[in-house]
TORKOL-4160 file (C-alpha; in steps of 0.2 Angstrom, whole numbers, padded with zeros to 4 digits, m for minus):
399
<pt num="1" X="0009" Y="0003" Z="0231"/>
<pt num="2" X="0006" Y="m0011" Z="0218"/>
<pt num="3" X="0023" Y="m0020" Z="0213"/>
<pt num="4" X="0013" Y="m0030" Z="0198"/>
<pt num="5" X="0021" Y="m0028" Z="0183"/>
<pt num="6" X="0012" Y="m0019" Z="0168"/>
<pt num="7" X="0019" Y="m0028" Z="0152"/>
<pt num="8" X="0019" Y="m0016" Z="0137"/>
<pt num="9" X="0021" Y="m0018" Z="0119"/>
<pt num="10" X="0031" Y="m0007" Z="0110"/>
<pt num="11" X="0028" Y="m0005" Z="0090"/>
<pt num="12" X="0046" Y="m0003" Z="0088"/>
<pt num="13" X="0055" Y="0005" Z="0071"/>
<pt num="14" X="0073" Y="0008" Z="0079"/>
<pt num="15" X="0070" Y="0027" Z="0073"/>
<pt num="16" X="0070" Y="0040" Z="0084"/>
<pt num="17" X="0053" Y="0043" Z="0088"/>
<pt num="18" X="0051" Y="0023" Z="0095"/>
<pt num="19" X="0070" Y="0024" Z="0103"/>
<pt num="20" X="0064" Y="0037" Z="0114"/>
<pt num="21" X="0047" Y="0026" Z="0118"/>
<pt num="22" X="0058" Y="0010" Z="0122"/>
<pt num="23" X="0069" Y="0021" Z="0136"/>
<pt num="24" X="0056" Y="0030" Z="0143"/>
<pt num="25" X="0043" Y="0018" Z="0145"/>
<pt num="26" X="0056" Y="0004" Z="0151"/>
<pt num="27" X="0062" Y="0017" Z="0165"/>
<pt num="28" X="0044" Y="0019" Z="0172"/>
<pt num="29" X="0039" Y="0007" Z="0188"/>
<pt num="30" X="0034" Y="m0009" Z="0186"/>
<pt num="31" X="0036" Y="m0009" Z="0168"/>
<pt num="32" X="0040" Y="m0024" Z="0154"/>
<pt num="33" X="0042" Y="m0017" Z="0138"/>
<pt num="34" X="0041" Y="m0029" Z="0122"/>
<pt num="35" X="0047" Y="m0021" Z="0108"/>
<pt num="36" X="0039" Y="m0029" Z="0093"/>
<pt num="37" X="0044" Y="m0024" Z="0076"/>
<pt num="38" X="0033" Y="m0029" Z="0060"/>
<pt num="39" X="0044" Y="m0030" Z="0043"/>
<pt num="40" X="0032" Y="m0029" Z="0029"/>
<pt num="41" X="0046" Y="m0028" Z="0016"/>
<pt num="42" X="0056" Y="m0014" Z="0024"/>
<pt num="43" X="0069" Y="m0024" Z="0035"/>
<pt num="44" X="0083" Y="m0036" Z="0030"/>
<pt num="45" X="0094" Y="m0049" Z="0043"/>
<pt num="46" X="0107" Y="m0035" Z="0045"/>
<pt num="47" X="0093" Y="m0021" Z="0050"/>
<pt num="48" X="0083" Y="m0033" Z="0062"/>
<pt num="49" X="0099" Y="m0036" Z="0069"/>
<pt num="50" X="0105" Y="m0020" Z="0071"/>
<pt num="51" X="0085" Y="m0015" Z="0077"/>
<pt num="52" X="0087" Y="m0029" Z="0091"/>
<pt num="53" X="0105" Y="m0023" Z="0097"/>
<pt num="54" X="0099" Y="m0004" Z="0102"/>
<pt num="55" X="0081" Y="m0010" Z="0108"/>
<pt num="56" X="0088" Y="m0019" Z="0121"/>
<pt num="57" X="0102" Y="m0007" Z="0126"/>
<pt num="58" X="0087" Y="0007" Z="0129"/>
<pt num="59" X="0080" Y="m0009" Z="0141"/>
<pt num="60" X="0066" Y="m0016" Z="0133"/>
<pt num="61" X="0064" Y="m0034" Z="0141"/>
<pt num="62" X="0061" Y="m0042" Z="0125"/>
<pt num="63" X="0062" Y="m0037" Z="0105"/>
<pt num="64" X="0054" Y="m0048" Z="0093"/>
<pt num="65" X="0053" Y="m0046" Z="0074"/>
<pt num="66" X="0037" Y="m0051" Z="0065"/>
<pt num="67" X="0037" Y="m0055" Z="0047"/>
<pt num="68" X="0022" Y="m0051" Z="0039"/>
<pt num="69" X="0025" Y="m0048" Z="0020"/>
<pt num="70" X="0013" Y="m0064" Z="0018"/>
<pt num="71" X="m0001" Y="m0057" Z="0026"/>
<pt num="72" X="0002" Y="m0040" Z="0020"/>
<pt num="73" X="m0001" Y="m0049" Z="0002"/>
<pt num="74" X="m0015" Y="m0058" Z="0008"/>
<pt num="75" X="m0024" Y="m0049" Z="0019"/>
<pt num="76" X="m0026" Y="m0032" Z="0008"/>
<pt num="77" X="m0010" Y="m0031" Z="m0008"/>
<pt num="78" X="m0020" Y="m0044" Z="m0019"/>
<pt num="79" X="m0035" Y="m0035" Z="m0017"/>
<pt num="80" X="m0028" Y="m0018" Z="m0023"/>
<pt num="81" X="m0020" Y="m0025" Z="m0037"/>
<pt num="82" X="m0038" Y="m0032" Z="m0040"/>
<pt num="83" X="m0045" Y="m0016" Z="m0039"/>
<pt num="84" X="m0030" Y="m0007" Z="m0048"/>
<pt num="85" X="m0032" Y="0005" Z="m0034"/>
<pt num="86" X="m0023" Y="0022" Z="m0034"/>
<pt num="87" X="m0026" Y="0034" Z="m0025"/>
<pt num="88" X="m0029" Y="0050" Z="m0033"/>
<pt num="89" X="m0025" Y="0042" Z="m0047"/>
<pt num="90" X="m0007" Y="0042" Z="m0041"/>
<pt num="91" X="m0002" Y="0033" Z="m0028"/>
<pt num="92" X="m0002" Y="0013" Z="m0024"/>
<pt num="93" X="m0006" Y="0015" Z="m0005"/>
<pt num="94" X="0012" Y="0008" Z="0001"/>
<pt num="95" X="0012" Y="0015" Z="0019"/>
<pt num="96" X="m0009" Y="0014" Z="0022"/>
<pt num="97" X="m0007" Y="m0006" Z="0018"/>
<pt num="98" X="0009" Y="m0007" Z="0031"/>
<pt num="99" X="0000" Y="0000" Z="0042"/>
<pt num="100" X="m0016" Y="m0010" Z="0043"/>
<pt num="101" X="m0005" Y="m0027" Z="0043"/>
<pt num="102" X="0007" Y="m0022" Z="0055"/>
<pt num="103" X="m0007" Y="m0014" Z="0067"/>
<pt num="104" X="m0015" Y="m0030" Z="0067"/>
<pt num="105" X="m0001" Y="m0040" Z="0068"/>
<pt num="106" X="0006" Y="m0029" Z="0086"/>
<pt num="107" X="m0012" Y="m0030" Z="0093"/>
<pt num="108" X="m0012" Y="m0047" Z="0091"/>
<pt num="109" X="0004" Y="m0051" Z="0097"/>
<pt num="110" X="m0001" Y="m0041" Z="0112"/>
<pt num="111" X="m0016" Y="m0052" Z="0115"/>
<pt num="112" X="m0006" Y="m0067" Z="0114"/>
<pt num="113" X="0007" Y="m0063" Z="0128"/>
<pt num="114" X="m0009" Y="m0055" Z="0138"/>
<pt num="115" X="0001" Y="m0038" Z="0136"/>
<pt num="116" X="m0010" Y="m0024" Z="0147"/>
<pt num="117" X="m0005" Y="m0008" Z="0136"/>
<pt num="118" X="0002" Y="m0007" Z="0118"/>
<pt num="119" X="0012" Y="0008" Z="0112"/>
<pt num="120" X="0016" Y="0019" Z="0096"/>
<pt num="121" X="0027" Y="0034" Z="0090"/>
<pt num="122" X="0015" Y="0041" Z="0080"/>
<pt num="123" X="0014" Y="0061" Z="0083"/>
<pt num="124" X="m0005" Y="0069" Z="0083"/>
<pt num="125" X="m0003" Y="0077" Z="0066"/>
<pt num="126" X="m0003" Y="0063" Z="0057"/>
<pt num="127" X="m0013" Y="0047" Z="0050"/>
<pt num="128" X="m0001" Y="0032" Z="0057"/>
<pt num="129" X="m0010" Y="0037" Z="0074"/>
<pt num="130" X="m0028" Y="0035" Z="0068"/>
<pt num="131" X="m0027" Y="0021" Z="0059"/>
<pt num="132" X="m0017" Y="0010" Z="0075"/>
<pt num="133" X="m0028" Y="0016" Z="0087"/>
<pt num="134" X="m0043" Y="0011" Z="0077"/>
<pt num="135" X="m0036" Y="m0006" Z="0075"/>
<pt num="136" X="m0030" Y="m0006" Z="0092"/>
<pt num="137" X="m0046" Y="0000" Z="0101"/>
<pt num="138" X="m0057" Y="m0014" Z="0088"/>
<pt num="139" X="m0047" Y="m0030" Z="0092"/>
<pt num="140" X="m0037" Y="m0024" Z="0110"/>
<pt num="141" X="m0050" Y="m0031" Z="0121"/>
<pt num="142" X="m0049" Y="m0014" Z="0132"/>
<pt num="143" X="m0030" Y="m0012" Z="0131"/>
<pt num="144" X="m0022" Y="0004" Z="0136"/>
<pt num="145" X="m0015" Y="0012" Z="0121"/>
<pt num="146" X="0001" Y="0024" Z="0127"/>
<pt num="147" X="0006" Y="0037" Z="0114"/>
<pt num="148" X="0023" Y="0045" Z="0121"/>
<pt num="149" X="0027" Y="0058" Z="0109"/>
<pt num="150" X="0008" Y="0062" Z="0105"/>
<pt num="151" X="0003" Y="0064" Z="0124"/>
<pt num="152" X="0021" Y="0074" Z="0128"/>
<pt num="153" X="0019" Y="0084" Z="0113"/>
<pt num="154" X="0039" Y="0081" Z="0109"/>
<pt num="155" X="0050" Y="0089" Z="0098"/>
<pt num="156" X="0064" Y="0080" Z="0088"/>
<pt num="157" X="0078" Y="0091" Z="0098"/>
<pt num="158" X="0069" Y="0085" Z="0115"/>
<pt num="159" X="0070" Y="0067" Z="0112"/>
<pt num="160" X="0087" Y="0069" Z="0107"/>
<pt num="161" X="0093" Y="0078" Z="0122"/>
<pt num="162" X="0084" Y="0066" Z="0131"/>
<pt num="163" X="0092" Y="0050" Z="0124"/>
<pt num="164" X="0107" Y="0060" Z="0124"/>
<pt num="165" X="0105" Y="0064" Z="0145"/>
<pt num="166" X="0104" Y="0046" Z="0146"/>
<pt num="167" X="0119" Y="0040" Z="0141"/>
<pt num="168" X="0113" Y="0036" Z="0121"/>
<pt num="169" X="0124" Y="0046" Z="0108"/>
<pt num="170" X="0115" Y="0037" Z="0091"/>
<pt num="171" X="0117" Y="0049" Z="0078"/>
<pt num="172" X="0101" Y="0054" Z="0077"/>
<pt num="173" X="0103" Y="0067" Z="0064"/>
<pt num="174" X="0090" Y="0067" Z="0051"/>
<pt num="175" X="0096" Y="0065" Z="0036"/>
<pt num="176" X="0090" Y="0077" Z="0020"/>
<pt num="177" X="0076" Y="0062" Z="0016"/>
<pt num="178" X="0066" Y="0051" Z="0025"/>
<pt num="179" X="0063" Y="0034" Z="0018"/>
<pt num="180" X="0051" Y="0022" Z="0020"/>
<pt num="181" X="0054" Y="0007" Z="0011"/>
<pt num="182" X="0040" Y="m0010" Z="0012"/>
<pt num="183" X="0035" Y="m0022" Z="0000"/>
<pt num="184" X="0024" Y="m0010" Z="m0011"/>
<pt num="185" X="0033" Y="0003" Z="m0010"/>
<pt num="186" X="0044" Y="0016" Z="m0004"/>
<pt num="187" X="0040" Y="0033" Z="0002"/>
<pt num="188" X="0052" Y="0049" Z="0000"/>
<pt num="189" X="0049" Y="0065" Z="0011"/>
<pt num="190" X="0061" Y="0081" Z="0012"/>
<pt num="191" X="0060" Y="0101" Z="0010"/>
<pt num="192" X="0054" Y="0098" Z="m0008"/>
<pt num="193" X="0036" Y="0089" Z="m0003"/>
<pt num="194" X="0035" Y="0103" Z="0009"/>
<pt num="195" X="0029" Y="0114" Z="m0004"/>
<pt num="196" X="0019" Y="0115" Z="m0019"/>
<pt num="197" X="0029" Y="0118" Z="m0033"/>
<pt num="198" X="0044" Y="0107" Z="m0032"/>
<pt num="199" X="0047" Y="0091" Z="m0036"/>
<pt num="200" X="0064" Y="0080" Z="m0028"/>
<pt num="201" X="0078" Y="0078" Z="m0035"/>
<pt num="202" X="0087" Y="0063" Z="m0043"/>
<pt num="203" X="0097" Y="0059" Z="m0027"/>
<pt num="204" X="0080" Y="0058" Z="m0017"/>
<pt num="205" X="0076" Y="0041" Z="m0024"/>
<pt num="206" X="0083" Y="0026" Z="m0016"/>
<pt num="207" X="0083" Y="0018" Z="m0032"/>
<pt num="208" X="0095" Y="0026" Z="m0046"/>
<pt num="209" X="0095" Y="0025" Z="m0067"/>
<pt num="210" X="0106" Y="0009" Z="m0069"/>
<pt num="211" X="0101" Y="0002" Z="m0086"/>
<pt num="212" X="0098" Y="0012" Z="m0102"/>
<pt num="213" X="0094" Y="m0002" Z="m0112"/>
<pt num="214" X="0077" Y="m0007" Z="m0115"/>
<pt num="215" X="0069" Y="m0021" Z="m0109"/>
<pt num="216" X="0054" Y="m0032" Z="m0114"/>
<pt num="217" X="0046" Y="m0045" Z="m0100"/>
<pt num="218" X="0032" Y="m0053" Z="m0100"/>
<pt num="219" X="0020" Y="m0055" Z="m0085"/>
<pt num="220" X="0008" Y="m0071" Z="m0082"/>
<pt num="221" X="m0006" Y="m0068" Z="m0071"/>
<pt num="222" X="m0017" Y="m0080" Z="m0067"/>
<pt num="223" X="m0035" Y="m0076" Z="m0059"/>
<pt num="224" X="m0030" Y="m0062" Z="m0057"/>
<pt num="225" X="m0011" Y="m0063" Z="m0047"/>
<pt num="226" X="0006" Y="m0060" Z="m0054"/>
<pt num="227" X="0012" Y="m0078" Z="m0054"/>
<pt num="228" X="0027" Y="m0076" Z="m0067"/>
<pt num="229" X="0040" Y="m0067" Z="m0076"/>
<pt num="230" X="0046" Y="m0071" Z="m0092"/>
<pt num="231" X="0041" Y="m0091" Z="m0090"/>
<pt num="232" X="0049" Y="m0092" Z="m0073"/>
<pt num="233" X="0035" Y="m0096" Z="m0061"/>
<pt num="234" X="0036" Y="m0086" Z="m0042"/>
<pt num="235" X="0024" Y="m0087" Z="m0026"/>
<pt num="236" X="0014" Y="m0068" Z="m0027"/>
<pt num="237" X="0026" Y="m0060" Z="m0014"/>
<pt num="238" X="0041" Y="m0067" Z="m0024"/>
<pt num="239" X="0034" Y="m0059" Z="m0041"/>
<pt num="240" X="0033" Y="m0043" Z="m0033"/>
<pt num="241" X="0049" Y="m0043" Z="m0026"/>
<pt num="242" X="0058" Y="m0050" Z="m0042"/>
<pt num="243" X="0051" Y="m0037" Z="m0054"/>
<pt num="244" X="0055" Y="m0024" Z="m0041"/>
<pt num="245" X="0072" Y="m0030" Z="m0044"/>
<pt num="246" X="0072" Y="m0030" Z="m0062"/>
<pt num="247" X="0063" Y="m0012" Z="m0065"/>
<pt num="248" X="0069" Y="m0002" Z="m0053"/>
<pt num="249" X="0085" Y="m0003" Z="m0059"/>
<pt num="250" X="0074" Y="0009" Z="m0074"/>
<pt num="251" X="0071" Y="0022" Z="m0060"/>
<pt num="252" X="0053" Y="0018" Z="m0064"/>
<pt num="253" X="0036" Y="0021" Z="m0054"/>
<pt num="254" X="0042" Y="0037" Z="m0047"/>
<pt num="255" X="0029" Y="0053" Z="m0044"/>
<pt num="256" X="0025" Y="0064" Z="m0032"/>
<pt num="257" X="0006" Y="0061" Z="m0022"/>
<pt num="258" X="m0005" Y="0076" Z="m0016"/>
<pt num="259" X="m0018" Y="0067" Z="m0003"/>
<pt num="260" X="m0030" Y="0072" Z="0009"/>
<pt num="261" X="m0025" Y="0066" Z="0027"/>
<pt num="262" X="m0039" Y="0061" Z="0038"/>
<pt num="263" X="m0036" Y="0073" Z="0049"/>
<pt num="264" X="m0042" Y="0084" Z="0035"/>
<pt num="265" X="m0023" Y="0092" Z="0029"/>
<pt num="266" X="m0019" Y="0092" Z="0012"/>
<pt num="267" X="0001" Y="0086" Z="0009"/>
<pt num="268" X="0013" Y="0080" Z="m0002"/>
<pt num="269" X="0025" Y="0064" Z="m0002"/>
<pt num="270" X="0035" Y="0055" Z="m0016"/>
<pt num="271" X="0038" Y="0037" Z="m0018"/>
<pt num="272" X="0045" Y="0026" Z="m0030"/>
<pt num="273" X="0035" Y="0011" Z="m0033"/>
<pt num="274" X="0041" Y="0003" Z="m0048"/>
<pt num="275" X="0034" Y="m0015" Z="m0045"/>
<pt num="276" X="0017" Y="m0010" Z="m0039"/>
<pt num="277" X="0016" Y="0002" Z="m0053"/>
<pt num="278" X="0019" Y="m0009" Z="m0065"/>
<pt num="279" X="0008" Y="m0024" Z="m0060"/>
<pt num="280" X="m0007" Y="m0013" Z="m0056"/>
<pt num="281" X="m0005" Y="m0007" Z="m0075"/>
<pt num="282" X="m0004" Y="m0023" Z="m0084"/>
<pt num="283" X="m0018" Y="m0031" Z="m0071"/>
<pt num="284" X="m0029" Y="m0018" Z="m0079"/>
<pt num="285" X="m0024" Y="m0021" Z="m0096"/>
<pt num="286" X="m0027" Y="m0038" Z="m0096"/>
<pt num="287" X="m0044" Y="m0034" Z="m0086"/>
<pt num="288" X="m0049" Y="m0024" Z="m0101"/>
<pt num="289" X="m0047" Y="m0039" Z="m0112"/>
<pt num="290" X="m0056" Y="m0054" Z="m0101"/>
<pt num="291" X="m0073" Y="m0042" Z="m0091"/>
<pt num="292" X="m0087" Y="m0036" Z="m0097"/>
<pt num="293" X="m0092" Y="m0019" Z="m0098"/>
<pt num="294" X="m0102" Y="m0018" Z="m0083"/>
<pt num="295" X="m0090" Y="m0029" Z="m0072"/>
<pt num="296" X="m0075" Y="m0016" Z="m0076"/>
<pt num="297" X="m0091" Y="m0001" Z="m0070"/>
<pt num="298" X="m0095" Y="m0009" Z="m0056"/>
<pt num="299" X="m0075" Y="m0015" Z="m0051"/>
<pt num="300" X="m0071" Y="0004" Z="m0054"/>
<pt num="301" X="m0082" Y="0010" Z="m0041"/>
<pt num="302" X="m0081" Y="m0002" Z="m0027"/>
<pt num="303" X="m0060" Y="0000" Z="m0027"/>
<pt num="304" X="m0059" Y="0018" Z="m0027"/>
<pt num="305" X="m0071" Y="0015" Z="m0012"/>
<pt num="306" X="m0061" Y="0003" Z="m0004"/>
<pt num="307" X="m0044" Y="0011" Z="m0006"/>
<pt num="308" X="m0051" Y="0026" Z="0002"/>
<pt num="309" X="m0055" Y="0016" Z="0017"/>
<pt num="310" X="m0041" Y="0008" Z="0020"/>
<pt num="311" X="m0031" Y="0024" Z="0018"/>
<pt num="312" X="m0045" Y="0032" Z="0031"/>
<pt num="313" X="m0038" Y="0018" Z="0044"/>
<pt num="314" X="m0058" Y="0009" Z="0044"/>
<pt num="315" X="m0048" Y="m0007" Z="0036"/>
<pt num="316" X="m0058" Y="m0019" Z="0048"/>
<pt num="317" X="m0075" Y="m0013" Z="0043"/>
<pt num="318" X="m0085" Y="m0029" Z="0037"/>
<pt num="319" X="m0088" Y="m0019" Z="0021"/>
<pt num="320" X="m0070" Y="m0022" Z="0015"/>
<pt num="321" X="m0075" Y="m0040" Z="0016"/>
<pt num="322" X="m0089" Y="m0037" Z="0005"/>
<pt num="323" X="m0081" Y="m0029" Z="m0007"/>
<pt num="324" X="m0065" Y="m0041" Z="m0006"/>
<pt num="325" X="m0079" Y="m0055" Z="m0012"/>
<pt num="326" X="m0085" Y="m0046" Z="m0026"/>
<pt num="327" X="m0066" Y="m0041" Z="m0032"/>
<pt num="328" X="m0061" Y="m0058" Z="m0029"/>
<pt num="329" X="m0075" Y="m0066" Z="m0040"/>
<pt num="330" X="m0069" Y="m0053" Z="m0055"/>
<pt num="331" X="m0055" Y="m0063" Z="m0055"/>
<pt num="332" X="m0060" Y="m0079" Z="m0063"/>
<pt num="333" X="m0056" Y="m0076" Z="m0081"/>
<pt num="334" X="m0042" Y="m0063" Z="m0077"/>
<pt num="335" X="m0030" Y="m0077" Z="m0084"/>
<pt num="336" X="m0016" Y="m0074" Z="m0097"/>
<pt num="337" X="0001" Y="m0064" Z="m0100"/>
<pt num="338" X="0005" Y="m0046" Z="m0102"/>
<pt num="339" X="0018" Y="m0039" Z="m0112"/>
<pt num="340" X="0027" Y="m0023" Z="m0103"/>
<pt num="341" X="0042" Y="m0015" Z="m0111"/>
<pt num="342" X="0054" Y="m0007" Z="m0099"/>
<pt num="343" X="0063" Y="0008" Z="m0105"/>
<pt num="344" X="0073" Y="0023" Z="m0092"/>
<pt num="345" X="0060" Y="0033" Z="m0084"/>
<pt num="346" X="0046" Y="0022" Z="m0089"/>
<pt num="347" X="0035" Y="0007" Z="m0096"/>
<pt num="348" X="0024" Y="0002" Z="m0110"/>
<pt num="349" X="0011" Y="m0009" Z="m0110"/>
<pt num="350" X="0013" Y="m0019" Z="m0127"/>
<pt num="351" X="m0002" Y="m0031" Z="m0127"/>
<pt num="352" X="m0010" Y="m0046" Z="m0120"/>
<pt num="353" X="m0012" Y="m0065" Z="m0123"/>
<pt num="354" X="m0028" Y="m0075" Z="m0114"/>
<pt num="355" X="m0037" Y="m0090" Z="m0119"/>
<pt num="356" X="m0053" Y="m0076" Z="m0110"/>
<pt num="357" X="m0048" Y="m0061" Z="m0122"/>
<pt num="358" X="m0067" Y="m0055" Z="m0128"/>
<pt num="359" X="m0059" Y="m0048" Z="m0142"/>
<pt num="360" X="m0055" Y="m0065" Z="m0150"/>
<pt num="361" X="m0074" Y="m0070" Z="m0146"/>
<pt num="362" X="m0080" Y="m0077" Z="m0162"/>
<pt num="363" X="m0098" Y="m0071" Z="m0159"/>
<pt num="364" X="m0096" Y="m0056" Z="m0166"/>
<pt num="365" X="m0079" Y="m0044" Z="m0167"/>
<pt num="366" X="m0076" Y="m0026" Z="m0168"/>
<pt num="367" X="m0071" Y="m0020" Z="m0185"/>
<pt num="368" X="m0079" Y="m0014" Z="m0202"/>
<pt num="369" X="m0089" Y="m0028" Z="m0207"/>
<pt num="370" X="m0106" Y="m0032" Z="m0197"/>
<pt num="371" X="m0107" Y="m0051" Z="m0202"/>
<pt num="372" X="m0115" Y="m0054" Z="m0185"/>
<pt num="373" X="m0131" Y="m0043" Z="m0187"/>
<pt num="374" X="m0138" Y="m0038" Z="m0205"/>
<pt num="375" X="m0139" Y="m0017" Z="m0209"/>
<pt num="376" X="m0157" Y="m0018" Z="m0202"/>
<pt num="377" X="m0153" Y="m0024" Z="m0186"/>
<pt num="378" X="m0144" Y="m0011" Z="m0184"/>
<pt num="379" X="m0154" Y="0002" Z="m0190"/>
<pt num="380" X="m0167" Y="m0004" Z="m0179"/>
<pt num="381" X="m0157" Y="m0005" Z="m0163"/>
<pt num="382" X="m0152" Y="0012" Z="m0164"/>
<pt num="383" X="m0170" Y="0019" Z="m0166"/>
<pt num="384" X="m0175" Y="0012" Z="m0149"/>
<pt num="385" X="m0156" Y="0015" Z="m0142"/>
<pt num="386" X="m0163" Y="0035" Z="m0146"/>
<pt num="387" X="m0178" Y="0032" Z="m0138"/>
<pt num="388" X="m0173" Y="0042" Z="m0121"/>
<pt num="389" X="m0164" Y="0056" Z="m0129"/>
<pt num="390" X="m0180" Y="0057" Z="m0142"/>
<pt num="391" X="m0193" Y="0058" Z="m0127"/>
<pt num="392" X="m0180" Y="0070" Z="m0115"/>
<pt num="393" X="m0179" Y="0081" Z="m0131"/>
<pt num="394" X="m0198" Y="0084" Z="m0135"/>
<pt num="395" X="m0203" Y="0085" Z="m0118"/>
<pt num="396" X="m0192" Y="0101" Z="m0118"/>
<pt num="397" X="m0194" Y="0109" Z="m0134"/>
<pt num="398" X="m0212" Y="0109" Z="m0129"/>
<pt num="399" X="m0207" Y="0119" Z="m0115"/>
């Protein structure tokens, strides 16, 4: 029998699903479990703390706590601000950009200790486990991939009493919501997103009405990212983090998102995302103002495409890069402020300022008066601007 140790990574959460992976897999022979959590926005100094204390105590050798919100900017958030991506129309993609950073970031960090099998909670009914073991089957090098809860097929009550035989009496109980808090966004499930025809209440949302008096702010982007608020100049992350502060406090950028997982099952989850909500808005607004025609087409078509493959776990497709050139090229002229007005519930987009704004373009301007082009250029540009419908028209009337 081999005595050689097999050194494991964890992707560790402190919830119960990973608390049940970090005790059983550190009681298997020859095991060294590293349990390696990666806080995208979700986890302050008391949390990590708190997540350190119990990995231990179920005998992981090691915990470590990656931070990763600059990469999670970086590597995917700028580029759906870019793109003004939602999905369905709806939803920012807060947990589908977690998950692609943090994958990364574990199977890296596995690579780097030389780590001969990485591990998940993820259950088989859902998209967390596609889109790590995508990522972890791409950049692994071979690595094992151990799934605990998918390959035991475990209920919430077994893992408890498990934990429980074992000495661990965590209150595990789960409470009426499930939260999922990160940098772009936080995600709200309970009974309600269970069905299809009621919505969550109030006390679902981690973020309750505090301010009742409207507000007005004013956002400076420049080439495209949120680089101020209201004259104060911030790093991107910052920006996000201090107009989260500031509107959330509204109760703004809640809804509730129907999506196709990729497993095929239609479902429902809320989420609050007042910053992300707010920046994609006025990143469009401002687009409106500063691209042409065309570019804002074009733009349109290659975001929806690359939201929906980042949700669909195939973030490391070399078409992502592609498309993040042509996004980031868009940029150039997406330079100026944007004027948001914050009010309970809800924003409104007031306006823009931009040295780029087409509309100021003294070329020729949109109004009643053609002083650009005579009456005659007009006339004529029409008549050939007719041309196709003319010629589809006769070709069927003849018919």
């Amino acid at each position: 029998m081999s005595n050689k140790v097999k050194k494991i990574v964890l992707a560790y959460s402190g919830g119960l699903d990973t608390s049940y992976c970090a005790h059983w897999l550190s009681s298997q022979d020859n095991t060294e479990v590293h349990a390696v959590a990666v806080n995208t926005g979700g986890f302050d100094q008391e949390q990590i703390a708190e997540m350190k204390t119990k990995a231990l105590a179920f005998g992981v050798a090691q915990f470590e706590c990656i931070n990763a919100e600059e990469e999670l900017y970086n590597s995917i958030l700028k580029y759906l601000i870019f793109g003004n991506v939602l999905r369905n129309n709806t939803y920012p993609l807060s947990v589908s950009a977690e998950r692609v950073v943090q994958a990364i970031a574990l199977i890296n960090y596995a690579n780097s200790i030389e780590a001969e099998a990485i591990a998940h909670g993820s259950t088989g009914a859902g998209n967390d486990q596609i889109r790590f073991d995508l990522i972890f089957q791409t950049l692994g090098n071979s690595i094992e991939i151990i799934t605990p809860i998918r390959d035991q097929k475990l209920s919430r009550e077994t893992e408890i009493e498990y934990l429980k035989s074992h000495g661990y009496e965590y209150s595990w109980e789960k409470s009426k919501y499930s939260i999922n808090q990160g940098l772009w966004g936080t995600s709200v499930g309970g009974a309600e997103t269970l069905t299809s025809d009621k919505t969550l209440p109030e006390e679902a949302y981690p973020s309750q009405l505090e301010e009742n008096q409207s507000k007005n702010l004013t956002l400076d982007f420049k080439q495209g990212e949120l680089v101020g608020i209201d004259g104060e100049n911030y790093a991107p992350v910052e920006a996000i983090k201090e107009l989260q502060k500031i509107a959330k406090k509204y109760a703004i950028g809640r809804d509730i998102h129907v999506g196709d997982t990729i497993i095929g099952i239609k479902g429902r989850v809320g989420f609050e995302a007042a910053a992300p909500m707010i920046i994609i808005k006025a990143h469009e607004l401002l687009e409106k103002h500063t691209l042409s025609k065309w570019q804002l087409f074009q733009k349109q078509q290659l975001a929806q495409f690359y939201g929906m493959m980042a949700h669909e776990g195939l973030f490391l497709d070399e078409v992502m890069r592609n498309t993040e050139v042509y996004m980031q090229d868009c940029q150039r002229f997406v330079t100026g402020k944007v004027f948001v007005a914050l009010h309970p519930y809800r924003f409104e987009l007031i306006g823009i300022e931009s040295s780029y704004d087409q509309m100021k373009s003294s070329a020729a301007q949109y109004g009643e008066m053609n002083n650009s082009w005579t009456a005659e250029d007009a006339k004529g540009f029409i008549k050939i601007y007719a041309n196709g419908l003319k010629n589809a028209k006769s070709v069927q009337d003849e018919n």
